[in-house]
Each structure stands twice: as C-alpha cells, then as structure tokens.
N, C-alpha and C positions, 0 to 999 in steps of 0.2 A: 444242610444240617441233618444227621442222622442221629434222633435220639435215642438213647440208651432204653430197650424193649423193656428190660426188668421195673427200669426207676419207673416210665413210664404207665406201665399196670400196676405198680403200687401205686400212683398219685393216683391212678383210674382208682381204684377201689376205693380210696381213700377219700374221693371227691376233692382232692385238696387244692385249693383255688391258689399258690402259689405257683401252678405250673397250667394254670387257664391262658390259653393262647400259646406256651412254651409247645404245645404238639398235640395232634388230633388224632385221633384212632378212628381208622376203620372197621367195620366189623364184616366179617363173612359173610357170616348166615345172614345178615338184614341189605347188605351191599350200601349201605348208608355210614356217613362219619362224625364224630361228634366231636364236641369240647372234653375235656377231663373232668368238667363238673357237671356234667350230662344228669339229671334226676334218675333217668330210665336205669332198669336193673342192671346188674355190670356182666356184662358179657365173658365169655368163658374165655381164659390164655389164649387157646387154640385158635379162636376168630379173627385176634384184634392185628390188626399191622396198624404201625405207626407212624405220623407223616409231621415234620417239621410246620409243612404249613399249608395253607386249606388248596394251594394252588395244586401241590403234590396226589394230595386224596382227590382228589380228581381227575386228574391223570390217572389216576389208577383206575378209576371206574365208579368212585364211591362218589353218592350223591349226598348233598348235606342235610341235618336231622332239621326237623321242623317245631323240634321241642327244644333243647338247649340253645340253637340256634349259630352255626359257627362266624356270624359276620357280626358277633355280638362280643366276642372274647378279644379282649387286653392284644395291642403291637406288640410287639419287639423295641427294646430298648437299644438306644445306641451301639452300648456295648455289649449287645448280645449275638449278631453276627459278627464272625471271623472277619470280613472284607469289608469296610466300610463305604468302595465302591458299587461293592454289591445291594448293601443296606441303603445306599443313597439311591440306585434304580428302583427297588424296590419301593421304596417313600415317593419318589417320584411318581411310578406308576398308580399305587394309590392313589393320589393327587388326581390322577384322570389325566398324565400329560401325553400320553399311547395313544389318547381318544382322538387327539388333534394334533400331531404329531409325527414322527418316524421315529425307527428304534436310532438310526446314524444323526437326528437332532437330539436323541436322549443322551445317544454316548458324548457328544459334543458340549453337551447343558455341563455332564458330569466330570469332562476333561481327559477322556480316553478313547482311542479307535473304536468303532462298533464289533470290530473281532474281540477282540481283548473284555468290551465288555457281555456278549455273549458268552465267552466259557468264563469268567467268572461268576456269571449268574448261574449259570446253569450249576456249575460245581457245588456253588453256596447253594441252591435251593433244591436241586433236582429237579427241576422242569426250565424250561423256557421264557423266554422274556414274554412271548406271547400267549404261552400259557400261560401264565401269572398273570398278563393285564385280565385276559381273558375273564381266571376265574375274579378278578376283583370287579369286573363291569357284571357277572351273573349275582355275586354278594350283594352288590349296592341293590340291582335290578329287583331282587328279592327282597331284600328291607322295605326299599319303597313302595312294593306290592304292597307288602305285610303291614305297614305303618301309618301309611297314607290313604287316601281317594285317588292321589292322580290318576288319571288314566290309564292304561295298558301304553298307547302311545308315547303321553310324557314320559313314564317312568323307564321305558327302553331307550328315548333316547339322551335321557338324562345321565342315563349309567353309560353312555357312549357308543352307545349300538347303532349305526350308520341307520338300519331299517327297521320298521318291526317285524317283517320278515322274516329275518335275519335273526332276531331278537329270539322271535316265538321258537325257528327253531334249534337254536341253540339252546334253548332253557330247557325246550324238549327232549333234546336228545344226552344235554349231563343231569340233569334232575327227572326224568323220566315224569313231567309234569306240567299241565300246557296252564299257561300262567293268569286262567280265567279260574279256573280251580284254585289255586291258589287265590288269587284276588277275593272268588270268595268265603274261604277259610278265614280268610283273614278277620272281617266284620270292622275292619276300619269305616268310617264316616265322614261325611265332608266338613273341613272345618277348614276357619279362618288360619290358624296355625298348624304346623307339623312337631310332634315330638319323639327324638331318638335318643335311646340308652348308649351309652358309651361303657365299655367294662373297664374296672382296671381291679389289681392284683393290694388287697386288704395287707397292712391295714391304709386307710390314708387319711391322712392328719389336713382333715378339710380346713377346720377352722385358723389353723397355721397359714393355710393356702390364700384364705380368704383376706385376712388380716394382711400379708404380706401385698394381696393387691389394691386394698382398700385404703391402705396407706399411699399407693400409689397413684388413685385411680385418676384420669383426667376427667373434669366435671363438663357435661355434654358430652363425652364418649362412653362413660362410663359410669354404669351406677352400680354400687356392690352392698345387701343388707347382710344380716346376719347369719342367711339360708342360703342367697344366690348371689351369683356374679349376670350381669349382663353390659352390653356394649353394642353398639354400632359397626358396622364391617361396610367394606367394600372394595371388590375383587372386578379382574376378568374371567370369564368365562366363555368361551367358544367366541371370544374377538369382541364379545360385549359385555359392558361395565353393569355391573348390578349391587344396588347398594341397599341395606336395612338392618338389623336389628336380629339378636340373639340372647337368650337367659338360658344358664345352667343353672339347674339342681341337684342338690346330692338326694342319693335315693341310698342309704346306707343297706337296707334290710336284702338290695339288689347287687351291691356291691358293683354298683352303676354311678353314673353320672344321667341325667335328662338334659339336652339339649333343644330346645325349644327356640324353633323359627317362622315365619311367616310363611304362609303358602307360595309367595309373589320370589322366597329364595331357593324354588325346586330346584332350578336348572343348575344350583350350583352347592346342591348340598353335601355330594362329595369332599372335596376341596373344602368346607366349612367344616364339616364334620372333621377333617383328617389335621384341619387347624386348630381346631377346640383341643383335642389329644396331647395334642404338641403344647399348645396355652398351659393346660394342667396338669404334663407332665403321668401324664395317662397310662405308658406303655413302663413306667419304673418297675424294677422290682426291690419294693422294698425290704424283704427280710436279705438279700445280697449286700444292697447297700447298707442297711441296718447293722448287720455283722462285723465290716468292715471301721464304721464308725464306732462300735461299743459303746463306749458311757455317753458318749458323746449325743448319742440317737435317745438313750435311754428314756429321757423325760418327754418326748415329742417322737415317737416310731409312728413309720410312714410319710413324712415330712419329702415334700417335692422340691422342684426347684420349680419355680412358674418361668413357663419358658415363652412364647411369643408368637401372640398372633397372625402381627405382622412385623417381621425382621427387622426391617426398615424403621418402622414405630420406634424398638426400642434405641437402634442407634442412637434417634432426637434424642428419647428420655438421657440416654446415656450422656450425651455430651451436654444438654441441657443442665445435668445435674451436677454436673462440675462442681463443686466447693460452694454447694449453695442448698440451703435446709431441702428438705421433700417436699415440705409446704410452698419454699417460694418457686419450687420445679415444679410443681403442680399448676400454679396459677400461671405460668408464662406457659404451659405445653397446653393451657384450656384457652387460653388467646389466641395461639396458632392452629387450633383447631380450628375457633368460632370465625376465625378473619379468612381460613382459606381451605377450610374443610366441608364437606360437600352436606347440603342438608337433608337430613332422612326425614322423611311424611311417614303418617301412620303409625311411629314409633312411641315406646310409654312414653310417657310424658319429661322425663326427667332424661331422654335421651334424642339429642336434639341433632349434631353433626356428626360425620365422619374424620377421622382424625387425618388429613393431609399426604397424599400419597407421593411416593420421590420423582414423579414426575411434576407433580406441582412445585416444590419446595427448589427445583432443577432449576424453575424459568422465575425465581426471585430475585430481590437484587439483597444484601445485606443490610440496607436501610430499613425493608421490609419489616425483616424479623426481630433487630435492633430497634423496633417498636414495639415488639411484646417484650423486651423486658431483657434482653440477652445483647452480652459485649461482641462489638465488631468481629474476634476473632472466632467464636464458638458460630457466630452465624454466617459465616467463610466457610469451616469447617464444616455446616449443614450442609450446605448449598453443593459444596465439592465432592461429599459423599452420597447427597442426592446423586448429582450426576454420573456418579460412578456405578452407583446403582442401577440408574436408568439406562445405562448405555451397556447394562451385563457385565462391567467387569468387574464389578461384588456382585454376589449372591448371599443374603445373608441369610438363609435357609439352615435348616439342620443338615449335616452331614455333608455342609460345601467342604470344599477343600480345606483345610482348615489353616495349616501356615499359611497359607499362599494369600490368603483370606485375611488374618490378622498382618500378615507383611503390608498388603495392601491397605489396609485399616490405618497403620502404626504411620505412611508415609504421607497422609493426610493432617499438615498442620493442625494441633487442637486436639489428636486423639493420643493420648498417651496409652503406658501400659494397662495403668487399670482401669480406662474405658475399655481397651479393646479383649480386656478378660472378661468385662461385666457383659457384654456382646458378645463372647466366645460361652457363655456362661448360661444368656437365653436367648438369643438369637440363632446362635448355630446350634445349642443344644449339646454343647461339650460336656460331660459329667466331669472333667477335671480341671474343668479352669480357675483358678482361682486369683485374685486382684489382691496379687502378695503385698501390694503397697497402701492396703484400707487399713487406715488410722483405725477404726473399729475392732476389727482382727486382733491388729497388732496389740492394742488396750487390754481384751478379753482373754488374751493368750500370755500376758507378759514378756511380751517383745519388744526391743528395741530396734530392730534393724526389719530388711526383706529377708535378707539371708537365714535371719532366725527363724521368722516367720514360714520361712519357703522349706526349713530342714523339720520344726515342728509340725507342720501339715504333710510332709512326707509319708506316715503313717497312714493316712485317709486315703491314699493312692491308690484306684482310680476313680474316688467319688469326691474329690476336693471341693466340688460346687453346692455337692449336699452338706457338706461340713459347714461351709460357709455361710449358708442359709440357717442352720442351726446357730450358730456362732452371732449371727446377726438377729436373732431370735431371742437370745439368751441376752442380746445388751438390751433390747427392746423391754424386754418384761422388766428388766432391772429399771431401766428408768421413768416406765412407768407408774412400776409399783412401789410403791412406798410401807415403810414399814417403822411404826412411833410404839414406843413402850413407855406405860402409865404406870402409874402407883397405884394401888388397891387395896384394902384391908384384904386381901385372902393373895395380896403377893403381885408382883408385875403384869401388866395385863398387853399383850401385844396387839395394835390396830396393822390390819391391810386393808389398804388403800388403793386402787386401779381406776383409771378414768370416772372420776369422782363418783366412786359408791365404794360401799365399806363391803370389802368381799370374804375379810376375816376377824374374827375377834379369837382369840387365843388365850392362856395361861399360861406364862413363860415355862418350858420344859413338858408342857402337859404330851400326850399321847398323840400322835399326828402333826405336828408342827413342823411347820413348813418352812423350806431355806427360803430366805427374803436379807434384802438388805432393811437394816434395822438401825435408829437410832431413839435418841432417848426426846421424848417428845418437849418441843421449844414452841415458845410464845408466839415465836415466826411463822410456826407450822401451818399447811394450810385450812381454812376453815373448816373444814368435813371433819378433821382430825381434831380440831380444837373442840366442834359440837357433841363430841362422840364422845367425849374425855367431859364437857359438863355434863349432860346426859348420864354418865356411868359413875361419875361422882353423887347426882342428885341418886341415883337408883342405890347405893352405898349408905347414905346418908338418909334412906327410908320416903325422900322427896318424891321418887320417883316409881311409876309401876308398869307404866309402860313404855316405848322407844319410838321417838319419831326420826327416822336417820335412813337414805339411800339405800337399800342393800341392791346386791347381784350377786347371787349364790352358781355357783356353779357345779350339778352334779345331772344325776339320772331325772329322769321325769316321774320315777320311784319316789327318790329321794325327795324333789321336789313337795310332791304329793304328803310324805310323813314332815317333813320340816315346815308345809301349810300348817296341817294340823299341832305340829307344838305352839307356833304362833298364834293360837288360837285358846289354848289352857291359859286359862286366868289367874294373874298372881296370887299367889298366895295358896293355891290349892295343886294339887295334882291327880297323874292320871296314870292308867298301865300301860306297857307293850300291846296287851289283847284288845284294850280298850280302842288305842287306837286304830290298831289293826283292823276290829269290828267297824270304826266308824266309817274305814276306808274300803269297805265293803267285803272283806278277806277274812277268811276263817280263822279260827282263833292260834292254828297251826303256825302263821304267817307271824307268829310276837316273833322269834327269832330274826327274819327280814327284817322286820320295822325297826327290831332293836342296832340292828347293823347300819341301818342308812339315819338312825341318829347319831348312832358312835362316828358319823363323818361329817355331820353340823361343822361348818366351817368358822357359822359365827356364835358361840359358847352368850350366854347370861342373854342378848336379845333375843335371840330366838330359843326360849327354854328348857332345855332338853333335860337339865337339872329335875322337872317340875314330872318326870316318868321316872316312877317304881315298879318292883313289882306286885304282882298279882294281890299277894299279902301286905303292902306296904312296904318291906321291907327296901331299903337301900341299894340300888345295885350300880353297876358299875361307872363311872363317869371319866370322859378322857381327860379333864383338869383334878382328877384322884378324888376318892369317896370323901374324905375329910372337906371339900370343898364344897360339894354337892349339900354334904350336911350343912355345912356352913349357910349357903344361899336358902336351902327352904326353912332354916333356921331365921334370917333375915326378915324371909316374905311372912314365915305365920306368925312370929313376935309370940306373942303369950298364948295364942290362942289352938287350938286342933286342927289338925289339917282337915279338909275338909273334900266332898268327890267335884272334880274336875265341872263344870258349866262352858259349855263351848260357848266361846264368842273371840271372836276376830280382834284381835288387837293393830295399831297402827303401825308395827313391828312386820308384819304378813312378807314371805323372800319373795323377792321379785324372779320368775323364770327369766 
C-alpha cells in the first residue's frame, strides 16, 4: 500500500482520527514515526514520508513515538488490502503464528506456495514477511514494557523473541533504546491484572454492540452490563492450553476500548488481544461503510458487526439457533458449556466455564448433546463440523478461504444457506454476507422471495453484513418498543414504552417526536401502560401532583443533570433557566444550555419542564406549543399566584 502523500498530510494536520492506523509518517528531522493523530506539533511537508504500516517505517529507519504510540492505532479492515491473501498473512502474523512456526507452514495454513506468498506480501506491504513479524513481536514487546510489571524476560519472550538476548538487541538497534529505560519510563506496577487500550476509528455505536451481545450472551461464558462485556477464553499458546477470564471497556474520550485480563494470561496476550479486535469489529471504518449504507446507517452511525472470538463458538450458536427463539438458544448453548466446558478459578463470580472447544465436541456422541436440549440432526451436524475443524479442514477464522470455506460448511448435513452466511458474516469476518433467506429481512424490507431480497440489498454492496445488523436492529427496537396514545384534555397524549419503563411521554405532533410504532391504547394493554394512563388522568383531573412510574431517560449526563432538577420543582410553582442553571453550579450565561437540554425531555408533564419560565415570568417556549404550557400551569395554580420554585425531590426523579 502506497498512500496518497497529499491526503495523507492533510489528515496529519487535521488530526483526523478516520485515517488512524490507515498510515504512519515519518519524520526527518526527529527520525521517529507516528500515528496521524500524534498530539506533538505537525511537522513541516518537507520531513514527513509516509508508510502504509508500522512494519514499513521501520524498514526505513524510523523508530516509533513514545507519545501517540503506534502499536495503539485501529487494524486494517477486511476490505482494505488489495490481496486478501496477503491480509490473511498478515492477521496471522499478528496472531504470533511466525513465533512458532515457518513462513512454508504459513503459506500452507493460507493455501498457497511459500513463493507466491512471499511477493504477494511483499508487493501488498512493502517489506518482508519477516520484517513485519519482526516489527509486530518489538510492538507487542513494547506495550508490555509500557503496560505491565512483567519482567524484561517474560515480556520478550511473550512477544516471541526466542532469547532476551536477542530481544535486548533488537529493540536496541530499531528503537535506539535499551528496554530497562523504557521499563522505567513507563511507572507501570505490579498488579493482579493487566489492562490494554485497543483503538478503533469514531464513531462506534457501543451500545448497539452491546445489546446485540447480550441478547446473546451464554450464561457462565458470558456476562454483559450496561458498560462492559466480559467472557471466559481458552486458547493454545506455544503447545500449552491456558484458560481465564477477560472484561472490556469503552473508554469513549480515548476513542479506545480497555481490555482487561489477569496476569496468570501474559503468555498469551497477543492472540487475545488480536481476538478481542476481531470480537468487536475494531479495525471497521465506519464513515466508508456509513456512506455506502445512507438512511440506512442514519439513525445508529458507527454500528459493527460482532464478529467472534472463537470461530468455532459461533458455528454451535449458529446451528443451535435454527428455528428456535434466542432465549431457548441461549439455554441449550449454557448446558453445553456447563456439562463439557472447562472450569475457570479465580474468575468474577458470575463467570464460571469455558465454552467447549471442537476438539471436545469431536469425541461426543449425538446422544450427548441431544441432552441439552437439541434434535438428533443439528447435534450430527455439530459433532461433523467439530471434526472438521479439528482435523484443519475448516478454518473458520477471518480471511480463510472463503468459498472453499462456505462449500465445505454447505456439505455438512444441517448447515443450510443462512447458517453458513451467519458464519461467513462473524466468523470469517466477510463484510458481505448476507442470509438472503432471514424471514426478519425479508419482513423489514417488504419482500417476498430471496431474489427480491438479494436485488434490494444489491445497493449496500460491499457492506451487506452491516446492512443486516441494522436491519436486525430496527425490528428489534420495533418490537420492543411500544407505543399507546391517550386522550387528554389538551389533545392525544403519546406513551413509549421499552423493557418495562416509560422512556417517553409526548403530545401528539408536538416538536421532536419520535417514529415509533403506535397504537391507540386498549384494556389489553400492558400494565405499565395501563398505570401511566390512570396516573395522567388523576394529574388531569387535579387528583394527582405527583408521578410514581419507571422512567429510563435517555440522554447526556448534562441532560441528566437539568431533568434532575425539573423533577425536583414543586407543583404548582415554578422556576427559571438561570435559576436552574445556578443551582447546577453554572454561571447564569449557561440558561441558554439548560434551556436546550430541556427542550429534549423526552417525558413532557412527569418530569416538568412546563413548570421553567423566564427570568421575568414570562412564557417561553415549550415542545407540546405555548398554548399548552399555559394550559398545565393554569391546572397546577387554579386560583391562586404562582408562586418562586422550593426544591424538593419528587417520586417522579429520571432514572440515569
């Protein structure tokens, strides 16, 4: 890859974090190379030469910065090298497979001569297969300096360096820096865990990510709250098995991910690390795909596909899930865990085994598994693609072969088409796969056939998998969210409803009103909805002054903050912009903000935002229209004067 010198010094001056990881600049005068969103001052035209990737600036001479950090920026997506043989050496090599290995078992792993994959590398990268393992074992070697305690020792020969020897002077002689100075630059400490940042390329729709796994998640493998994902693992590493425990973080202000693991998974935190990526779909770039999709992206930009730990994992899920809810695939794939999945110690509490690797599931018999819950032929089907797995001839990795891959997949009783696209989808990490035969699709899109299906998603071509994840997105919310409209003396009043808490109250047509599916609210309706509809009749009807009902608001920690505060003005009286703004510690400059993050109150008349004027009293503006507004403080003061605001806490207060 030779990037374009111009674009490239524009995105440097720019800092622009969509082209982090896309190419590194060296600089002359300091002989050092960085990321594109480097803090340090930007270096003059004249200095910078530019390297597809960090193997390259090195080759060249240029040592890496010690302040951006270049073993810290965003992969390469799929579809972002020309070769995808070459993209698969390269993934592989990350992986650590150089460290224990030959380059003639690489080309063999990949399914080409070692000539052929030698100048394909070389042409795609511009260095060496050896330089490139090279500089990813001085990457890793320096992370773990920087990160950790381990030793000088461990951490050489964890990045693959046969000696420390060896180690010490290689790091010597391309980073002009003996790796004891570093070590103590660093002021790492020793601790019971290790944690590393992973980059990827803004924006990314974490909470989409999360949601899509926690739907999924298997109980004992997997625990997923609101902030993190974590799971149990277990891999080889240099001929030995080592099994335990991981949690991710979003660190959004980093435009990172934190990976957090035990000390007891040093030896193998390459390979964890390079699988977490791949898990979260880490090396995307989303404003490419985003473009591609259009409206489609529109409501959810940055949206991944979650792609997979372990290959193999998802096959089970996939055939597991056959024509049967998420919920009853969830309980039969936490049975086959717990009955033949290995047990992790010292793990949180809530994460108990390892999910079943395909040399286990190889030496089972069908009766086995037809005890957690699953018909004769899907647990044939396991067992046959265990095997196949185990003996190498699937690889369900990213960037395997990929027809040759799904042929072999398709010939396997039990795996139809749209298994072996759901597999092609997160398993290999195909950005175009799509399972043209999901009755979901087909619903969302108004389709009747694949054919239609397969000509309407022609436009999304080549992110058909992000399409799909959207698409599967968009029925989701529809059928969780609910949406009932009430009668009210001041005119229709619209309820949303999401996993039982009321996340909107509306005015039919008012200012911000949100697509939902809607109907007119029935007797049938569920309880939340039925309470929320007595409640707003009693508050009508003068009964009522305050609101005892679920919320779950959704906005900024701002917002948050000023929608406390309305919950807090007592009926009947009111308060200003400045007023609150003072109380929230903010200068009186800041009414403008406050008045903005209530004009986004989701839920109108319980949390009261009616109840802010301004400064003078006077009326201002409200999203269900000022005639309303009047209307409601007209309600709450009846005869009497309004009167100044008394804080106190109502049982109304938004839930974060």
């Amino acid at each position: 890859m030779n990037p374009d010198p111009d674009i490239c010094y524009a995105a440097l001056l720019a800092r622009d974090r969509r082209f982090d990881g896309w190419f590194f600049v060296g600089v002359s005068s300091t002989g050092i190379y960085c990321r594109s969103v480097c803090a340090v001052r930007s270096p003059k035209r004249r200095n910078c030469h530019f390297f597809g990737n960090a193997a390259a600036a090195e080759k060249a001479g240029f040592r890496p910065c010690l302040r951006c950090r270049p073993e810290l920026a965003p992969g390469h997506g799929v579809l972002d090298v020309s070769s995808r043989l070459a993209q698969a050496a390269a993934l592989r090599i990350e992986e650590g497979f150089l460290n224990h290995a030959t380059i003639a078992q690489l080309a063999a792993r990949i399914g080409v001569s070692e000539r052929h994959l030698r100048r394909i590398f070389s042409a795609e990268f511009g260095v060496s297969l050896i330089d490139f393992a090279q500089t990813q074992r001085l990457l890793l070697a320096k992370r773990l300096l920087t990160e950790t305690q381990l030793s000088i020792t461990v951490a050489a020969l964890t990045a693959g360096f046969g000696s420390v020897r060896r180690f010490n002077a290689v790091f010597l002689q391309r980073y002009g820096l003996n790796p004891r100075r570093l070590r103590m630059r660093s002021g790492a400490r020793p601790a019971e865990t290790m944690t590393f940042a992973l980059g990827y390329r803004p924006p990314l729709a974490w909470s989409a990510l999360l949601d899509f796994l926690a739907q999924r998640r298997i109980d004992g493998v997997e625990t997923i709250d609101h902030t993190s994902y974590a799971r149990t693992l277990e891999l080889t590493q240099n001929g030995r098995d080592v099994a335990g425990w991981l949690r991710v973080t979003h660190a959004p202000a980093r435009y990172a991910v934190d990976v957090t693991l035990p000390a007891s998974l040093a030896p193998a935190v390459g390979p964890i690390l390079a699988r977490v990526r791949r898990l979260l779909d880490l090396s995307a770039n989303p404003d490419l795909v985003d473009a591609q999709l259009g409206i489609l992206a529109a409501g959810q930009p940055g949206m991944r596909v979650p792609g997979a730990f372990d290959g193999f994992e998802i096959i089970v899920r996939a055939i597991v899930g056959q024509q049967i809810s998420v919920v009853n695939a969830r309980g039969i794939l936490a049975r086959m865990a717990q009955r033949f999945g290995t047990q992790v110690g010292a793990a949180p509490e809530a994460l108990r085994t390892t999910f079943p690797r395909a040399a286990v599931f190889a030496g089972l018999t069908p009766a086995a598994l037809q005890a957690c819950g699953i018909t004769r032929m899907r647990a044939q089907a396991i067992i046959a693609v265990a095997r196949e797995v185990s003996a190498g001839r699937i690889t369900p990795e990213p960037l395997a072969p990929l027809d040759e891959t799904l042929a072999a997949l398709r010939r396997i009783p039990g795996i139809g088409e749209w298994t072996a696209q759901y597999i092609a989808m997160r398993a290999l990490a195909w950005p175009n796969a799509f399972p043209e035969g999901d009755a979901v699709l087909k619903r969302q899109l108004g389709c009747t056939s694949a054919a239609a299906l397969r000509q309407h998603a022609s436009q999304w071509e080549p992110w058909r998998a992000y399409a799909t994840l959207h698409l599967w997105r968009q029925h989701e919310e529809a059928r969780i969210m609910q949406g009932y409209l009430l009668n009210s003396p001041l005119g229709d009043i619209a309820l949303r409803i999401e996993h039982d808490h009321l996340t909107g109250l509306f005015f039919a047509g008012q200012k911000y009103f949100p697509a939902m599916p809607i109907g007119r609210l029935r007797s049938d309706a569920p309880l939340l909805a039925r309470l929320a509809q007595a409640q707003i009749e009693d508050y009508f009807a003068g009964r009522r002054q305050t609101f005892d009902l679920p919320l779950q608001l959704q906005g900024t920690a701002f917002e948050h903050a000023v929608w406390q505060q309305l919950a807090a003005i007592p009926y009947g009286t009111v308060t200003s912009y400045g007023a609150i703004a003072k109380r929230l510690g903010l200068a009186a400059g800041y009414a403008r903000a406050v008045g903005a993050a209530i004009g986004r109150n989701p839920v109108s008349v319980i949390v009261p935002c009616h109840r802010v004027v301004g400064a003078s009293g006077q009326l201002t503006g409200y999203a269900g229209g000022v005639a309303r507004k009047q209307a409601l403080l007209a309600l709450e003061a009846g005869a009497a004067a309004m009167r100044p605001a008394q804080t106190r806490q109502t049982r109304a207060g938004p839930q974060p």
